[in-house]
N, C-alpha and C positions, 0 to 999 in steps of 0.2 A: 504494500500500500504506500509504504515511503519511496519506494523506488515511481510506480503512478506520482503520487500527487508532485515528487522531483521535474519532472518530465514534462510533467503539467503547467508546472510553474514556468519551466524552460518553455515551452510552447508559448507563454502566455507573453511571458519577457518579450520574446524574440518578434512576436505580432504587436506587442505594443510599441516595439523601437522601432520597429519597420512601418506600422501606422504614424508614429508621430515624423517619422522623417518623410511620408506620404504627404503630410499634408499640411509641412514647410512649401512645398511643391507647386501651389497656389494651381490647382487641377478641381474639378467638380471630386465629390465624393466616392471612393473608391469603395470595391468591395471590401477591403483590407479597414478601413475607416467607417467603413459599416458595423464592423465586426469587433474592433475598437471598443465602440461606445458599448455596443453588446457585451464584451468580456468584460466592462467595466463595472456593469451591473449584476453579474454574474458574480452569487459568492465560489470560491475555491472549494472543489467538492461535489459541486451541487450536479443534480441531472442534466442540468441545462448549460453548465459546461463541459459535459459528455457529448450533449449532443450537438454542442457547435465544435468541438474535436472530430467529434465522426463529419459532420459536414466537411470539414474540410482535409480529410483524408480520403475523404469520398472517392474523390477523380482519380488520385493515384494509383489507389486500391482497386478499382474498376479497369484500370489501364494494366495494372500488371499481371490482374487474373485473367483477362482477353490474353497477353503475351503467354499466361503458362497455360493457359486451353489450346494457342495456336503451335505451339513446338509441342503436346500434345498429340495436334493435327500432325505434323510435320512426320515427329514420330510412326505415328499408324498407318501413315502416308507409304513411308518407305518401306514399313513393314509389309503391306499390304503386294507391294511394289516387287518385292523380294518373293514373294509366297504365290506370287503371278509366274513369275522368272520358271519358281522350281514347276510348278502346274503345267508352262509349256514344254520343259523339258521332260519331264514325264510323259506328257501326251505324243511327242514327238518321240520318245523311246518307245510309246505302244503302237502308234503308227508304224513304225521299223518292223515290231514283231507281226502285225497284223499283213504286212508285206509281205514277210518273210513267210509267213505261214501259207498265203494265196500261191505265192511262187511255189513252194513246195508241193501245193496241191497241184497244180498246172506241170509240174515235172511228169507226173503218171497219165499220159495222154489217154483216149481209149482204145486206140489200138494196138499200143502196148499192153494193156492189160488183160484186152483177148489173147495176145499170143499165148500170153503167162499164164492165164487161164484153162487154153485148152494144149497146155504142153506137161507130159509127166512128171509129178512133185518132184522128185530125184533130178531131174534135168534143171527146173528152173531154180532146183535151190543151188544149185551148183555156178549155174548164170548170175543170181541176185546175190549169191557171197563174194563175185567178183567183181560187183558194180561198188557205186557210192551207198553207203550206209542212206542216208539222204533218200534216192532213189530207191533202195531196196526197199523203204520203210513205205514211201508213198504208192508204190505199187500193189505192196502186200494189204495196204488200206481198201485199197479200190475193189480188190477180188473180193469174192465170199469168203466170209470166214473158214467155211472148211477147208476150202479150196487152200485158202493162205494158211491154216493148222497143216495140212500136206505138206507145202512149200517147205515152214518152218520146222517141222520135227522133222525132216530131210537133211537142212543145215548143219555146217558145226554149232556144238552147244556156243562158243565165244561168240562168232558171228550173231548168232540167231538170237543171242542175248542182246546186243545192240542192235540189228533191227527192233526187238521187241521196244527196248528202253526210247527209240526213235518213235516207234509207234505213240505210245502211252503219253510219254511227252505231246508231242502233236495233238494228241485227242484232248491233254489238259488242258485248256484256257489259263490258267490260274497259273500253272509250271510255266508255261509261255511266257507271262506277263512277266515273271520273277526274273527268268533270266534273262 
């Protein structure tokens, strides 16, 4: 309370010296000289010297919470800015994979797939363990499943294991997207 009514006092000093040299000035009545005769009749203490304090802190206080709400702004600005950036690199990594994945489909033509279809599991698994993993996997998609269980239990177990892991991936959405 000593340190307020200190301050107080200081405030009141400092408006009274700055009022009296106001109005050596010989100018109309200033706001400063308004406020003069005001603090004059205002005892030390009182409400009504609170509240000619808050009026006239008013403007500042109004000026400087506008400045920390706009570096606020500024802040959530950049942040927002930043969280855009990673969203289109993201989206631009899933476009890549959703390329990737049509390409792949488009490697197993259909008339490749008839050949592979109507040629003996032994033959073709022997032809698809010598291709790209890639292509063995998208072809083996295409046939019927039996047809492709012939193919693959034909295979070496190694190979036939990586077409499979080729397959399964491809069929994942979700694994796609990850890697």
């Amino acid at each position: 309370m000593l340190r307020a009514n200190t301050s107080l006092f200081m405030i009141t000093a400092a408006l009274a010296l700055g009022l009296s040299f106001a109005a050596t000035a010989e100018e109309k009545p200033s706001v400063q000289t308004m406020q003069k005769s005001l603090v004059s009749n205002v005892a030390p203490g009182s409400d009504k010297e609170l509240e000619l304090f808050c009026a006239n802190i008013a403007e500042p206080a109004r000026e400087r919470r506008y400045a920390l709400q706009r570096e606020q702004l500024e802040e959530l600005k950049a942040d927002l800015e930043e969280r855009i950036k990673l969203l289109d690199t993201k989206q631009a990594e899933l476009e890549g994979w959703v390329e990737k994945r049509e390409e792949f489909a488009r490697m197993a033509s259909s008339a490749v797939v008839d050949v592979y279809a109507n040629m003996p599991p032994d033959s073709a698994a022997e032809r698809l363990a010598n291709m790209d993993g890639g292509l063995s996997a998208a072809l083996l998609m295409k046939l019927k499943s039996r047809t492709a269980a012939a193919i693959l239990s034909e295979m070496e177990p190694r190979k036939a294991s990586m077409v499979t892991s080729i397959m399964a991936a491809s069929s994942d959405k979700t694994t796609a997207v990850r890697q």
